[in-house]
C-alpha positions in Angstrom: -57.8 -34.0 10.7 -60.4 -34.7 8.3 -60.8 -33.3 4.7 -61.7 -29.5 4.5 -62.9 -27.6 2.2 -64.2 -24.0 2.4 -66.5 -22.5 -0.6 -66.9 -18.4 -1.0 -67.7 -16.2 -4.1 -71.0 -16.8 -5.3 -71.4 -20.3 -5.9 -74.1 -21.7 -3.7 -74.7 -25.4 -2.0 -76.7 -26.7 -5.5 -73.9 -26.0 -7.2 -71.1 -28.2 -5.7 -72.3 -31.4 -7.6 -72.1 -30.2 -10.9 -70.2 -31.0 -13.4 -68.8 -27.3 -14.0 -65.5 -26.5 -15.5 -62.8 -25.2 -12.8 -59.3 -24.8 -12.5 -57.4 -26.6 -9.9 -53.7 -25.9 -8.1 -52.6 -27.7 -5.5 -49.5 -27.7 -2.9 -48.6 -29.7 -0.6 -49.0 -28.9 3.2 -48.2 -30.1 7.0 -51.4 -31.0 7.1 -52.0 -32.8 3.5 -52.7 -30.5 0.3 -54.3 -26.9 0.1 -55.9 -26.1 -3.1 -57.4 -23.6 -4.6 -60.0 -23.9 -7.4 -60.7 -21.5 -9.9 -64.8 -22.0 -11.3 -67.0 -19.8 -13.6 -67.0 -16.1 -13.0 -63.7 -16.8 -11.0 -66.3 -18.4 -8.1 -63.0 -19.6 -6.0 -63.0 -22.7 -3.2 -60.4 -23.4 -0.8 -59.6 -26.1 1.0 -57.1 -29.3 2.6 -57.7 -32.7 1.7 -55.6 -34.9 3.8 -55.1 -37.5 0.5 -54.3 -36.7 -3.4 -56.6 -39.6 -3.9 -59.6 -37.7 -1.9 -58.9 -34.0 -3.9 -58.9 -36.6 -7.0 -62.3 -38.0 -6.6 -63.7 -34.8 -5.8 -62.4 -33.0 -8.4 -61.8 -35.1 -11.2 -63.7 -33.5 -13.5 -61.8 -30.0 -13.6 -60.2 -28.9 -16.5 -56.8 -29.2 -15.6 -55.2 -29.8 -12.4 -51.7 -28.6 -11.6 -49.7 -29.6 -8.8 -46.4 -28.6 -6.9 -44.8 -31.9 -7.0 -43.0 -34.1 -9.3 -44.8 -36.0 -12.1 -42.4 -38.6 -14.2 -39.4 -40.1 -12.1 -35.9 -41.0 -13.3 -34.6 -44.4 -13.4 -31.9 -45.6 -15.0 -32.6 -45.0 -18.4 -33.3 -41.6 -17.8 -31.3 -40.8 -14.9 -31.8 -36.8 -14.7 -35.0 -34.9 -15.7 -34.6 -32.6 -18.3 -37.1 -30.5 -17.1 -35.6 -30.1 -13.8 -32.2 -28.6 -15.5 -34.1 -26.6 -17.9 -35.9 -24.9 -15.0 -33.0 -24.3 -13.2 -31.8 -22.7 -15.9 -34.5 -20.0 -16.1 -34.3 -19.8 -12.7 -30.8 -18.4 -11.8 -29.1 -17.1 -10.4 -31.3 -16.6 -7.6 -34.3 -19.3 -7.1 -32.7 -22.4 -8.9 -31.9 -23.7 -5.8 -36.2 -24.0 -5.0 -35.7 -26.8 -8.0 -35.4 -30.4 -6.0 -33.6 -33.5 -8.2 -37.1 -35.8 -7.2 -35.9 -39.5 -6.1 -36.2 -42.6 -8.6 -39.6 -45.0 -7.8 -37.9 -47.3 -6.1 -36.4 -45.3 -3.6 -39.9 -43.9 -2.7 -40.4 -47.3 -0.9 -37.2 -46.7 1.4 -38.3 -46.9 5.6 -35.6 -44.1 6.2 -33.2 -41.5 4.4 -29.9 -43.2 4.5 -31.8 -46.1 2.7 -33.6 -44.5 -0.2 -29.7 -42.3 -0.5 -28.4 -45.9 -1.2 -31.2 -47.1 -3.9 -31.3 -43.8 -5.2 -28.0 -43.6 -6.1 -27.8 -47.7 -7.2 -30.4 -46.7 -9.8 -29.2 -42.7 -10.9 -25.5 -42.2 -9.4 -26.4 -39.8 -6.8 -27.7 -39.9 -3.0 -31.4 -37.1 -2.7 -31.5 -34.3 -0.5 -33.2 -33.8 2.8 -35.7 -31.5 1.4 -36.9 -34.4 -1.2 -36.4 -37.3 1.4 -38.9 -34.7 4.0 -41.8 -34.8 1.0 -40.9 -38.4 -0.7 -44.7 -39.7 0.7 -46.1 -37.0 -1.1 -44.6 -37.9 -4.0 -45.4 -41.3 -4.1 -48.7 -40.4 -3.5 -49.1 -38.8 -6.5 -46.9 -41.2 -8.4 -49.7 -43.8 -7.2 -52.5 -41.9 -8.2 -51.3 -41.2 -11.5 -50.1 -44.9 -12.5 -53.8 -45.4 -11.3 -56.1 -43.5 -12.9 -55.4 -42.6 -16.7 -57.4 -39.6 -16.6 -55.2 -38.6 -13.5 -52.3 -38.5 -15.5 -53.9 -36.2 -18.6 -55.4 -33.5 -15.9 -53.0 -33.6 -13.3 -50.1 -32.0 -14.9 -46.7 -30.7 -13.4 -46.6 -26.9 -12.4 -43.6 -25.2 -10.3 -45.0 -22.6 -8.3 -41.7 -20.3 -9.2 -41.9 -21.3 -12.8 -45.3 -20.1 -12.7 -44.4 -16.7 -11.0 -41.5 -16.5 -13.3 -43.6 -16.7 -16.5 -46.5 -14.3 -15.2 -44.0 -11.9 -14.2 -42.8 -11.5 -17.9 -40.2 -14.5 -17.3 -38.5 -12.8 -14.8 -37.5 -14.7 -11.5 -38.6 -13.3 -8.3 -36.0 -11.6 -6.7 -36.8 -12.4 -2.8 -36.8 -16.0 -0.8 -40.6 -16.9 -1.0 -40.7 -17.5 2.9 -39.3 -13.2 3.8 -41.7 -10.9 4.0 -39.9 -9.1 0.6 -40.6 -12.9 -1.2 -44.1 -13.0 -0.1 -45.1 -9.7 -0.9 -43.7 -9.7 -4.6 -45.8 -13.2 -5.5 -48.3 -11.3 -3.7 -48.5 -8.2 -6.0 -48.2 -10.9 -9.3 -51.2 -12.7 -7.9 -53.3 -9.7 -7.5 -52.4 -8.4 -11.0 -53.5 -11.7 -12.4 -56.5 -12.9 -10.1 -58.7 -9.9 -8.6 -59.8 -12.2 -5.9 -56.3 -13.0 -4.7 -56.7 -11.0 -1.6 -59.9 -12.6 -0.6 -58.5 -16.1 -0.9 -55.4 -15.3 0.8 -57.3 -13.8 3.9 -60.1 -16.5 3.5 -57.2 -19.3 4.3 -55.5 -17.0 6.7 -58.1 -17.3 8.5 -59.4 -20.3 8.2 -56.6 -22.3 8.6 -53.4 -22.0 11.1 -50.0 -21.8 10.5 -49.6 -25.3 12.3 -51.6 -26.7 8.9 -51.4 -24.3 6.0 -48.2 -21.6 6.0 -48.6 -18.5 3.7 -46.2 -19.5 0.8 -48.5 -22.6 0.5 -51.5 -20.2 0.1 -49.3 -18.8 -2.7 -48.0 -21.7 -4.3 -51.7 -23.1 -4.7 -53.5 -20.4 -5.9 -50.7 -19.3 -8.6 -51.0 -22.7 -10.1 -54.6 -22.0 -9.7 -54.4 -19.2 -11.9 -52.0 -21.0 -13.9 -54.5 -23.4 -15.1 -57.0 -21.1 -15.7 -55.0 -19.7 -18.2 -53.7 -23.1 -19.7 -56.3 -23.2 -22.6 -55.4 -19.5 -23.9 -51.4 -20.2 -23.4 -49.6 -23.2 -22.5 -45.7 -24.0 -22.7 -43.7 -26.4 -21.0 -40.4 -27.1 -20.1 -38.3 -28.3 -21.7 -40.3 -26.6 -24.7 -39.9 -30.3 -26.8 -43.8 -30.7 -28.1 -43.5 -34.7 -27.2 -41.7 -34.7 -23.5 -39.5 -37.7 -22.2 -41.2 -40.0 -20.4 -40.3 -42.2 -17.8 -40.3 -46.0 -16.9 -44.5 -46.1 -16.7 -44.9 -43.8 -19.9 -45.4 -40.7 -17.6 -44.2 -37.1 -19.2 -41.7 -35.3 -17.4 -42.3 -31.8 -18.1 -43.8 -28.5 -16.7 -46.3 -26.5 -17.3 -46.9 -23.0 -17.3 -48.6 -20.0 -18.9 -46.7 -16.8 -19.9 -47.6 -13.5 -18.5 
């Protein structure tokens, strides 16, 4: 599959080239990473891009960027993020669990899962989980991108999609599994409270995309650190809440970013 991207609202074919302001989240995808992006008069465009590096080069000059993966790895120095405890914290009792420990660098070049289990825990005393081993490209990916391009790393930020609910909804977790029909239906109504043209986007992807490529909760995910962003430069927080964030072995900042509701 080739990159895709689908443009509604009222921005028109001129427009794509220029150097307008928008507001970008991303999540990652079966069939690479959905995004939704926020521009002027909340114009919206949807779409996959089958590389981080290709949504990078076409949107590089957004505002901010924020993405459903981890940014900053441990290592031996720094063997657990703080941010990762913190937001599992806020979290609980009922969606901490959505918070994944993210593998150190050098067991994103593993061939298989018993491998990188064995670097991994060499460098930070512990094996990863499935769930991590399943996206570790994706995380390199971005970990590649990043160490890269130095304006990557000050747009592209950090943003968990449930921290992100949880702060919009008053800092109250959501109460259902993201994936029912209860979970989807509560992000749903938070969406739609915050971003009048939720329901258009999520029907415009519906639609446009199958389930093979692009499930629901992704839809979600993306477009509430869409909304995220566009409300970075009224409110922004992090966690852990320290103004200067730990950084890892390349310098990176390993912290999340969210905007209270």
């Amino acid at each position: 599959m080739g990159d895709f991207c689908y443009l509604y609202g009222r921005m028109k074919s001129r427009d794509i080239q220029m150097p307008i302001e928008k507001y970008i989240g991303v999540d990652g995808c079966k069939a690479g990473w959905f995004f939704s992006a926020i521009g002027p008069d909340d114009n919206v465009e949807i779409g996959i891009f089958e590389t981080i590096e290709n949504l990078w080069q076409t949107y590089s000059e957004a505002k901010w960027i924020l993405i459903d993966i981890p940014i900053g790895l441990p290592s031996k120095e720094v063997e657990t993020r703080q941010c990762d405890k913190t937001a599992r914290q806020v979290l609980s009792p009922k969606r901490h669990s959505s918070i994944f420990s993210p593998p150190c660098r050098e067991a994103l070049e593993a061939d298989n899962y018993p491998e990188a289990c064995r670097i991994n825990r060499n460098v930070c005393g512990r094996k990863i989980s499935k769930q991590v081993w399943h996206i570790s490209r994706k995380i390199k990916e971005v970990d590649d991108l990043i160490a890269a391009h130095s304006m990557a790393q000050m747009k592209m930020r950090e943003a968990h999609p449930e921290i992100c609910f949880w702060a919009l909804a008053g800092k109250n977790p959501m109460a259902h599994y993201k994936k029912s029909p209860e979970g989807l239906a509560e992000r749903f109504a938070v969406l739609r409270n915050y971003f009048g043209q939720s329901p258009t986007v999520v029907k415009t992807a519906l639609d446009r995309f199958p389930r093979k490529q692009l499930a629901r909760d992704d839809i979600h995910d993306a477009l509430v650190n869409a909304v995220t962003a566009a409300r970075l430069d009224i409110s922004m927080e992090t966690l852990p809440s320290e103004p200067e964030p730990i950084r890892d072995m390349l310098g990176i900042p390993m912290q999340m970013v969210y905007s209270p509701g």
